[in-house]
N, C-alpha and C positions, 0 to 999 in steps of 0.2 A: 867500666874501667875506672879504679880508684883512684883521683887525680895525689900525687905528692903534695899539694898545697893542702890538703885535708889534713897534714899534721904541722901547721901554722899553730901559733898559740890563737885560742879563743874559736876555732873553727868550729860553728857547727854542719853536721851532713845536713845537704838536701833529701825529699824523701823524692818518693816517685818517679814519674819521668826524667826528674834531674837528679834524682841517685849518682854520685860519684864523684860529684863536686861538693862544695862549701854554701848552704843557704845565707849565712851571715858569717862575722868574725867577731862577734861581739858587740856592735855597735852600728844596728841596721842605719841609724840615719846619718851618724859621721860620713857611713859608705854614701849613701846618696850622693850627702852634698858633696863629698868628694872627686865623684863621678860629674855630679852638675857643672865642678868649676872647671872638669877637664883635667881631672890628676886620678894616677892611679890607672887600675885595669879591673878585667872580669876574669876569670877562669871558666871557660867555654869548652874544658875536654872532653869532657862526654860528649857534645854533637858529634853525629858524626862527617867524615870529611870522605869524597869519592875524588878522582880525578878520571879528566879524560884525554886521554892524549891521541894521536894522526891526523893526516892531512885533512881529511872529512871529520874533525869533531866537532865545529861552528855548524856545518853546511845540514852533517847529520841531527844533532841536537836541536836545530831550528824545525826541524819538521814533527818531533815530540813536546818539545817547551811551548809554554802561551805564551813566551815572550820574543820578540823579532833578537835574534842571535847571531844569523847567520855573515852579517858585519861586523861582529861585535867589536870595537876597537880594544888592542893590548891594553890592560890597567884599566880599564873602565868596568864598574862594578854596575852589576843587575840584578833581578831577582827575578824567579819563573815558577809554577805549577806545574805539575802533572793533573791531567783532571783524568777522571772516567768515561767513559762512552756516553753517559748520562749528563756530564757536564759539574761532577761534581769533584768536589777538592780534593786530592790524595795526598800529591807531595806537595810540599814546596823547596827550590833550590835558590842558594842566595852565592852567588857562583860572581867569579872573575877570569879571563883569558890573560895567561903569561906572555902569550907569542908563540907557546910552545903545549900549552897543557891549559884546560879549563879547569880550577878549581873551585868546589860549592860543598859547603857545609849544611847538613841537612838534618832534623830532629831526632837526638839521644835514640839509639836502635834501630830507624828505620832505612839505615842504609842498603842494607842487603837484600830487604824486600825491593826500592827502587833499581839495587843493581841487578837484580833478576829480568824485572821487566824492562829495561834499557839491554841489555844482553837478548831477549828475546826479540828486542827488535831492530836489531845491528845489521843484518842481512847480509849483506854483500859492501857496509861501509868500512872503510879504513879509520876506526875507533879500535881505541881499548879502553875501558873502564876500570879502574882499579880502587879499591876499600884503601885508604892511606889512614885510618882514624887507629889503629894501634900505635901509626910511627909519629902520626902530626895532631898537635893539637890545637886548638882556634882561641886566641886569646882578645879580647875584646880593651882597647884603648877608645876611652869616650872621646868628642867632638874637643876640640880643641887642645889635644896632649899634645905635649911636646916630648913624647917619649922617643927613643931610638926604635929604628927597626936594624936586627942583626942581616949584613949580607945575603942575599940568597931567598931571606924570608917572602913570598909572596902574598901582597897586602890587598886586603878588598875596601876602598874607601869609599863612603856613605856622608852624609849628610848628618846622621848619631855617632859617628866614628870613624874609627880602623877594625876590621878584623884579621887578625893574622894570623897565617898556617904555618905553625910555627914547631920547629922538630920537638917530638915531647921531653928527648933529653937536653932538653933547653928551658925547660917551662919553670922548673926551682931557680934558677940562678937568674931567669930573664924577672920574674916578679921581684926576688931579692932585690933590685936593681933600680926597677922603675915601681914598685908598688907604689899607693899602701893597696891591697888587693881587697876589692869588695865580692861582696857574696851574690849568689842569685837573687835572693830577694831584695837587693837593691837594685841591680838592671830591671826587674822583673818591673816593679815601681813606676822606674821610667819608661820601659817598653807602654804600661799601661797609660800612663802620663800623654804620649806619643800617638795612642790609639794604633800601635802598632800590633796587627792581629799574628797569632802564632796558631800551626796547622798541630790539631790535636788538643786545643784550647775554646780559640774562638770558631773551631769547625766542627760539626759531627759528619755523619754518612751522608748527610744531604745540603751539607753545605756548598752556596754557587761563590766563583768569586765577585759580583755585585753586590752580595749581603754585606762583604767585608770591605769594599770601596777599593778593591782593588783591581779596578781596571785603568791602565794605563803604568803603573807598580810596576808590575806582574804580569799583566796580561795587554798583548799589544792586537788594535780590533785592525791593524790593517796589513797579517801577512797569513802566509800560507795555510791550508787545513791543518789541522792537528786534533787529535781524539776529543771528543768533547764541545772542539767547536761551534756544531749545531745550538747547544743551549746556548753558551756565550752568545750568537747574536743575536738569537731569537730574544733573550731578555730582555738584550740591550737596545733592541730595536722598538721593542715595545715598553719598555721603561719602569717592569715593575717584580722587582726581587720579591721573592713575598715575604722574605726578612732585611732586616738591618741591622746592623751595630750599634750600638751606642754608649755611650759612656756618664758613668753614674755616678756622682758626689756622693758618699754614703754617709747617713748619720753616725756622728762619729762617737756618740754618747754608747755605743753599743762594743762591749766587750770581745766579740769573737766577729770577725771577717766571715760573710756568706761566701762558702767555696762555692769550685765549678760545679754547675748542676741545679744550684739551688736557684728556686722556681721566682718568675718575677711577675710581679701584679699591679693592677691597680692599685695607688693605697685609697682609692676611695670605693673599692669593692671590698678591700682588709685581705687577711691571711688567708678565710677561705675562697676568693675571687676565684677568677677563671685563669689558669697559666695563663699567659703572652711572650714566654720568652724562659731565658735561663742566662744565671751568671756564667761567665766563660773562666774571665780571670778577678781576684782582686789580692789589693795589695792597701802598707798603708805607705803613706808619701810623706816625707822631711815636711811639704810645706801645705800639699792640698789636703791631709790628713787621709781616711778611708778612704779609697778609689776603687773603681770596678770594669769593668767594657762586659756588655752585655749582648745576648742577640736575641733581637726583638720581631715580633709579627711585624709587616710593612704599617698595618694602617693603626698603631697606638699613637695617640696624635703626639705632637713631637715636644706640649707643654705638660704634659699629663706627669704626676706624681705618682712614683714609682715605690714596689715595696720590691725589696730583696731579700726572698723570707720572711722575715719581722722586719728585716732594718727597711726603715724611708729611705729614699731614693730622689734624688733632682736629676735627670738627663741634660746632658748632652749631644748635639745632632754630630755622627759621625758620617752618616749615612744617611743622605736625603730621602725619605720616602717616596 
């Protein structure tokens, strides 16, 4: 879905997953620092947005999420998984409870794959599930705005912000308003800044959520079964991911940013070393310059010099080994 802020002056498209949004406006790092001081917003409409509404939507949802739900207080913002039988990442939902409807914004496209399998497992609960990402769009106000929120709007607040579900025929006139509006790769930036992992990035098919540090997030070790489970405590009980996150200073002398994929080494094995890992995300940042998050075998000691590709590499521990 092609958001109307795409014809702002200066906008450029996002490509790929973020297709439909604005990557920049002209002036990657203006947007940062913009965002840093707590002005401005993100245009977030392409995620997409599910709701759930009936008496059983906490009670049911707590028994599929890895997060304890089934309290949830009104306004109080969470984050949860979907894992596999295997115990490995699928979804992630970044969800708030009205009083009345649970809403969660979840990664550009895969809504309908997760409304499938939550439909599948409805049973005999008093849930409804419904796709709201054609009528509502999720607009991102960083930590310290003072921007308005329009009546009616239901907001998710965080500790990086406000996210708000906000009607799409609102989304032109609400940025007019409160802009200056920054692009994805300046959230992107700070997400990485943040060591904040995104499902589809910092995850592949075998990814657990201890490689990304996010237990206790996302995943809460002291409620009910839920699929997946079984790995969850077995990991956690024996204390050993056989990856980890972590986050990379990259020499910034080098022209092109190693994308997702690209293989990470010793730099004292060189280029042809033995993989240990792959970039997830990188981005470059107003003030740390090149930055990356990475996902690493467990036992690369946590001082080792890193190559990303060609580019050198300094870690940071995300993730204790």
């Amino acid at each position: 879905m092609k958001s109307p802020l795409l014809s702002l002056p200066g906008a450029v498209p996002a490509e790929g997953r973020d297709e439909g949004v604005a990557a920049h406006y002209g002036d990657l790092f203006r947007e940062q620092r913009a965002l840093s001081d707590g002005t401005g917003l993100v245009d977030l409409s392409h995620r997409g947005v599910i709701t759930v509404t009936g008496p059983d939507r906490l009670s049911w949802l707590h028994l599929l999420l890895t997060q304890h739900v089934s309290e949830l207080p009104r306004g109080v913002a969470t984050e949860a998984l979907i894992l596999s039988a295997n115990g490995h990442i699928e979804h992630a939902l970044y969800l708030v409870d009205d009083g009345e409807t649970v809403w969660a914004h979840v990664e550009p496209g895969t809504q309908q794959e997760l409304i499938a399998y939550l439909e599948s497992m409805k049973f005999y609960y008093r849930a409804e599930i419904a796709d709201r990402t054609d009528d509502i769009a999720v607009v991102h106000l960083p930590a310290g705005s003072i921007a308005g929120v329009p009546d009616g709007v239901v907001v998710r607040e965080t500790a990086h912000g406000r996210d708000l579900f906000l009607p799409r025929e609102q989304l032109e006139a609400y940025a007019a308003k409160h802009g200056p509006v920054a692009g994805l790769l300046a959230y992107e930036a700070l997400r990485i800044e943040a060591h904040r992992p995104r499902v589809g990035l910092e995850t592949d098919h075998r990814t657990i959520p201890h490689e990304l540090g996010l237990i206790g997030s996302a995943v809460h070790l002291e409620k009910g079964c839920y699929r997946g489970q079984e790995t969850v405590a077995r990991v956690h009980n024996l204390g050993k991911p056989p990856r980890r996150l972590v986050f990379l200073h990259l020499d910034g002398s080098e022209v092109l940013l190693p994308g997702h994929g690209t293989p990470v080494r010793l730099a004292s094995d060189g280029a042809e070393g033995r993989q240990l890992g792959f970039v997830t995300s990188s981005a470059r940042h107003h003030e740390l310059g090149p930055i990356a998050l990475a996902l690493v075998k467990r036992n690369v000691p946590v001082d080792a010099e890193l190559l990303a590709g060609d580019t050198a590499a300094a870690q940071e521990v995300v993730v204790e080994p």
